[in-house]
N, C-alpha and C positions, 0 to 999 in steps of 0.2 A: 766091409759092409757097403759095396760101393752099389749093390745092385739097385735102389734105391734113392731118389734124390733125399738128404739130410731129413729134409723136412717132415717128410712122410715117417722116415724111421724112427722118429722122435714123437710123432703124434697122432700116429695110428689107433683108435681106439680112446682117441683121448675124453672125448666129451660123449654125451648126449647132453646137447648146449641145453640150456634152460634160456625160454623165450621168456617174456612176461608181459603180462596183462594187467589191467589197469581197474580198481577200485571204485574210489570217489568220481572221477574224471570218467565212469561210464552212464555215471546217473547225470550229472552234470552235460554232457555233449551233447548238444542239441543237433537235430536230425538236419542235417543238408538236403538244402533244397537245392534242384537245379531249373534253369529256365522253364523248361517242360513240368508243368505242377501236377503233372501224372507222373514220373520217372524221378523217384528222389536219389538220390546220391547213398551208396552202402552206407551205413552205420555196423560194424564190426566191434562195436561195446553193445549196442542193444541187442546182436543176436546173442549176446555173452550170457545176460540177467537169468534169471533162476536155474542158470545150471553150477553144477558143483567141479566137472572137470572142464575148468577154463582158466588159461591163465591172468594173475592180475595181479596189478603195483600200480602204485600212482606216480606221476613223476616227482625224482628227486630220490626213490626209492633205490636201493643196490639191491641186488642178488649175486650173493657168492656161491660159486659149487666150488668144490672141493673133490677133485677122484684121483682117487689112489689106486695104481694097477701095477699088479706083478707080473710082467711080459718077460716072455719068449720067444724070440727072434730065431730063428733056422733058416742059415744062407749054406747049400752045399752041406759040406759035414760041422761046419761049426754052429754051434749054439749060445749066442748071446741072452744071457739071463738079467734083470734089474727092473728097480723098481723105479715108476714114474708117478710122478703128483703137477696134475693140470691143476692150476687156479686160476678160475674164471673170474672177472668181476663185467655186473654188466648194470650199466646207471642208465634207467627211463629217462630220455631227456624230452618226450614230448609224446600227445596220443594224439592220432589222426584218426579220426575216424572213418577214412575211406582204406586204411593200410593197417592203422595198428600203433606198436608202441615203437618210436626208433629210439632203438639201442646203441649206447657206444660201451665197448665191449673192451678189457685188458685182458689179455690169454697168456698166460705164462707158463715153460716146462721143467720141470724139475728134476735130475737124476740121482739114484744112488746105487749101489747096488743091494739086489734082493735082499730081503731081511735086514740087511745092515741098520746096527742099532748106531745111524751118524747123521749129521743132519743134510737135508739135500741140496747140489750144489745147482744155482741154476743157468738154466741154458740157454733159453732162448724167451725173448718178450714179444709178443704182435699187439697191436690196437686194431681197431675193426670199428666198423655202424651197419648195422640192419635192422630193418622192420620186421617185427613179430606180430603175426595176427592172434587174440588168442583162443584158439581154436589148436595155435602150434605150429603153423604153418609160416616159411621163413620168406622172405625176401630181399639177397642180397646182391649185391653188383659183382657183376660179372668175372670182373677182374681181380675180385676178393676173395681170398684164400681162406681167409679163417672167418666167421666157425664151419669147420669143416665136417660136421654133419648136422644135418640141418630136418630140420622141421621133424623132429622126433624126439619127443610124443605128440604127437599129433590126436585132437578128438573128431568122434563122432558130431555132421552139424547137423545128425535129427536126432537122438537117440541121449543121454544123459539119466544116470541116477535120478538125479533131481525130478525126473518129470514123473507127470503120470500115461498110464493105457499104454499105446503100440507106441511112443514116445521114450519110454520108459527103458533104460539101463539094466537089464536084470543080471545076476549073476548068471557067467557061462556064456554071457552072447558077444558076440566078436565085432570089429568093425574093421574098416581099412584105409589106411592112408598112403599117400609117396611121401619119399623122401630122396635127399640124396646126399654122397658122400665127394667132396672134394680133395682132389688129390692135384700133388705134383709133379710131374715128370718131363720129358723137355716145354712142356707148358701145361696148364692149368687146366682140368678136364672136370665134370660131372659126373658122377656114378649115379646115375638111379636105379631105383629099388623101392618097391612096394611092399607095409609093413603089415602085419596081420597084429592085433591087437584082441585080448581075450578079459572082462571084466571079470574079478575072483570076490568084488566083495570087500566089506568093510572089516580091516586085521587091525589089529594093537604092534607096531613095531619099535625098537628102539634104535636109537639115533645117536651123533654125539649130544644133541640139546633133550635127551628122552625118552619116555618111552609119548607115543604118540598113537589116537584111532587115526587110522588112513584109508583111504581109497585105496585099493592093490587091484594093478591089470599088469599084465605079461604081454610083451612084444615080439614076434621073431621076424626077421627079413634073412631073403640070400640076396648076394652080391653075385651078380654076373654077366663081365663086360669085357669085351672084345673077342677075337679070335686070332687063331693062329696067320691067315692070310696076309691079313694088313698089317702083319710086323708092326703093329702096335701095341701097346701096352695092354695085358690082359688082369681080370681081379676077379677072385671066384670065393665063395667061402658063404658063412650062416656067420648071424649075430643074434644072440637071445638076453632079454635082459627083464627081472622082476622091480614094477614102482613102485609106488607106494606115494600116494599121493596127498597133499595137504590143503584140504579142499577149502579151510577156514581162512589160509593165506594167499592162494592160489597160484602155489608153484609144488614141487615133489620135496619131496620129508628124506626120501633116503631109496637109491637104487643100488641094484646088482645087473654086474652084467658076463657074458662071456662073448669074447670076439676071437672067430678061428677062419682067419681068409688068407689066402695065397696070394701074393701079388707078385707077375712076372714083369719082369722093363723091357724096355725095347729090344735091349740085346739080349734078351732071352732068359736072364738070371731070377730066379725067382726066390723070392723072402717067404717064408712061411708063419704066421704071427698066431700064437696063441696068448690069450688076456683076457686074466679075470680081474675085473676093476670091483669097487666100492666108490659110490655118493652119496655124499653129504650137502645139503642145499640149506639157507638161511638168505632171510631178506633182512635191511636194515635200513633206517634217513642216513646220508649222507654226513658224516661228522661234521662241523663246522669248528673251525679256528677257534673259537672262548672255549668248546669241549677238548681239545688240541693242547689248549693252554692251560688249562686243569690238571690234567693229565700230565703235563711237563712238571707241573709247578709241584702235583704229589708226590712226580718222582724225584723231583731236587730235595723236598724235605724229606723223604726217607734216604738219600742215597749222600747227599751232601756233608752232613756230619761225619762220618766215618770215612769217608772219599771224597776231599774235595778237588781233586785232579782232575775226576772223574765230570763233564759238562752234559747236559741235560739240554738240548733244544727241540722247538719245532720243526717240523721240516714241511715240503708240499704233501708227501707221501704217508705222516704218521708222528711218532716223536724218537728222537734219538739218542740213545745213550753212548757215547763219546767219551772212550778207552785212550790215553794216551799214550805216547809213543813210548814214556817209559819203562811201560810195563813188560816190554819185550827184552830181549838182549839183542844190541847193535847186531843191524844186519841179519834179524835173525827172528823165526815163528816163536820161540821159546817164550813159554809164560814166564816172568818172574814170581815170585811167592805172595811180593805185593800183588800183582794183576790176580794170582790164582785167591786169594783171600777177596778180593773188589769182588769177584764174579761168583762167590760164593752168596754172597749179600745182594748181591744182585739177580741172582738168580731165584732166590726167593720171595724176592719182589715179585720177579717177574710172573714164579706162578699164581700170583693172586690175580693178575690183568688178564680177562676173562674175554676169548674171541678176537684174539689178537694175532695172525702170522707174524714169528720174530724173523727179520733177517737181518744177518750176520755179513756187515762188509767192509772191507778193508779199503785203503788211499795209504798213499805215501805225498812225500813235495815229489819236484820235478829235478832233482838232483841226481844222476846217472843215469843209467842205462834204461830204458824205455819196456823190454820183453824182461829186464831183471825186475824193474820197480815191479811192472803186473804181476809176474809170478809171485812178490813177497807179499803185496797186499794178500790174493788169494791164500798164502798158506798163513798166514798172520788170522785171516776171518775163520780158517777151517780151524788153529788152534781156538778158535774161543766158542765155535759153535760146539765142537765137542767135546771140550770141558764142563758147559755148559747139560748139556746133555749126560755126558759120564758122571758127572758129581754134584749135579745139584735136581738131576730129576727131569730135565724139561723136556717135554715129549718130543722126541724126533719128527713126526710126523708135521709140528708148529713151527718147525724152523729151516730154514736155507742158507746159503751162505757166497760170496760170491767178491771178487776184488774187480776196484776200479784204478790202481795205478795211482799218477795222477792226472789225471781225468777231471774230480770234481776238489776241487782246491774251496776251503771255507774261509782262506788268510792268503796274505800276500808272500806267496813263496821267492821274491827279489830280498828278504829279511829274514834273519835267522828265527825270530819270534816267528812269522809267519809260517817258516818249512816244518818249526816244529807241534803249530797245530794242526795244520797236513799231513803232516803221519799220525795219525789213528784208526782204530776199528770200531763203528759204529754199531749199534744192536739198536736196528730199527721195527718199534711196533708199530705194523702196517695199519693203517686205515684204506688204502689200497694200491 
């Protein structure tokens, strides 16, 4: 699959990013003035107020999406099949009123293959910051790859449900916005494309958190860029996708999409992508450490009594549950019976903890081989995610799985006490 740089083949189709917009912080932000006391400075929260499709968070706020797509890839006569799950996290860290909300953004991708009832292993991490207007419209730097499609959903800025007369959203009436799509290939290029947007009206949909009333509008754009001439890189195809929108919170409840584009590379090879995704979008405050430590301290009393091997901490990321080394056999992914009983009792915990990504990662010390330590960490995480998963219930969908070697050392590996709190496989439930 070379026809393509990694990146692209990995995240094709990956988002429709969710921007956000901004709550409390729009009634609050007073109107900029500039010198000229005829010409005030944009305010982009007050064109926001009485409409219902706008986006909004206050800072401090997260938004996760969550899309699940079952892609197929056609390079030539082979066909690559699997499934991929982006998780987006994106934390307001301030509103401007002349730009919007800047975002800093964790993008992560996840593979497994299609259908497989296992959990996914993951591939690659970006960080990113852009400013979202919310109207939808994105603004990012230049040289920034991800997110790599951008300003879509975009609204209408005369037109909204919310209003009344010629003002007025009605069912069946259309509007239009740009967008574009970033891609990679010997460097960093732009796609644009202009979306056509179709208002269907207020549906009852269900979600993972419900069933929920939403705003529902339909989007479709084609993609179509370059030519045969400039032996450059060419991309051609349609993308159509149903929202559904959560006009109480002011971001989207649950989309559907299908992406079917060609992408040829320089040297002529062309990929062929079909993907139908699923999203799931939820906002949330930022966890803070005393809720961190709660959260530790419940799962040391249920887990500690019957396991006390078994270590319970905080981490930056979420809280950790820390498998020791001897639950494996030397050298070796093998559950023992003691480990496969720990992770029974543990996995029952674990389905009470509600909106939680588990991931599953392994470490070893720094004793031998370097591409050996890596590979055993990861097949060490892959036994316990999907034991986890085969016998105790835990949705595949919740969990990933992934080794660091040793890499991230929690003890002094120069002492045998130290190398052997180094080898373990942690089951961390993400905060982000």
């Amino acid at each position: 699959m070379q026809a393509l740089h990694g990146r692209n083949l990995l995240r094709l189709g990956v988002l429709f990013l969710c921007c956000t917009s901004l709550d409390a912080a729009v009634k609050r932000a007073p109107r900029g003035i500039s010198k000229n006391p005829k010409a005030p400075l944009p305010n982009v929260f007050f064109e926001a107020e009485g409409k219902v499709l706008r986006w909004r968070l206050k800072p401090g706020d997260i938004l996760e999406l969550k899309k699940f797509s079952d892609q197929s890839v056609k390079t030539g006569n082979e066909t690559l099949k699997r499934s991929v799950y982006h998780r987006v996290l994106l934390e307001t860290m301030t509103a401007e009123p002349a730009k919007g909300y800047l975002l800093n953004g964790t993008f992560q991708t996840l593979l497994k293959g299609i259908q497989a009832k296992k959990a996914y292993t993951e591939t690659e991490e970006y960080t990113a910051s852009f400013y979202l207007n919310p109207t939808g419209k994105f603004e990012v730097p230049k040289d920034q790859y991800m997110p790599n499609i951008r300003s879509v959903p975009s609204f209408s800025t005369t037109q909204d449900p919310a209003l009344e007369g010629d003002a007025r959203l009605d069912v069946g009436m259309p509007w239009d916005a740009p967008g574009e799509e970033a891609m990679q290939f010997d460097k960093l290029i732009a796609v644009p494309f202009n979306v056509r947007y179709e208002y269907r009206g207020i549906e009852t949909v269900k979600s993972e958190q419900g069933e929920k009333n939403c705003h529902k509008f339909i989007s479709n754009y084609e993609l179509n860029y370059g030519n045969q001439e400039n032996n450059g890189p060419r991309v051609f195809g349609y993308v159509t996708s149903v929202w559904f929108w959560n006009a109480e919170d002011g971001i989207p409840y649950y989309a559907q999409e299908d992406y079917n584009v060609i992408i040829i590379n320089t040297e002529g090879l062309a990929n062929e992508f079909k993907i139908k995704s699923r999203s799931y979008y939820r906002k949330y405050t930022k966890r803070n450490d005393p809720g961190k430590i709660t959260l530790a301290e419940n799962l040391k009393n249920s887990i500690a009594a019957e396991d006390p091997q078994v270590v319970v901490r905080v981490t930056d990321n979420g809280v950790a549950i820390a498998l020791p080394d001897v639950f494996f056999e030397t050298n070796s992914a093998t559950l023992s019976s003691e480990a496969k009983a720990a992770l029974e009792r543990i996995g029952k915990i674990l389905r009470t903890v509600e909106n939680r990504h588990i991931r599953v990662r392994g470490h070893t010390d720094n004793v031998g081989d370097e591409k050996y330590n890596q590979e055993l960490s990861e097949r060490r995480a892959q036994a316990v995610a999907d034991y986890l998963i085969d016998e105790t219930d835990i949705a595949s969908d919740a969990m990933s799985y992934d080794g660091r070697g040793a890499t991230d050392p929690i003890a002094d590996n120069s002492i045998a006490e130290g190398r052997a709190k180094n080898r373990r496989v942690e089951i961390i439930l993400l905060d982000k």
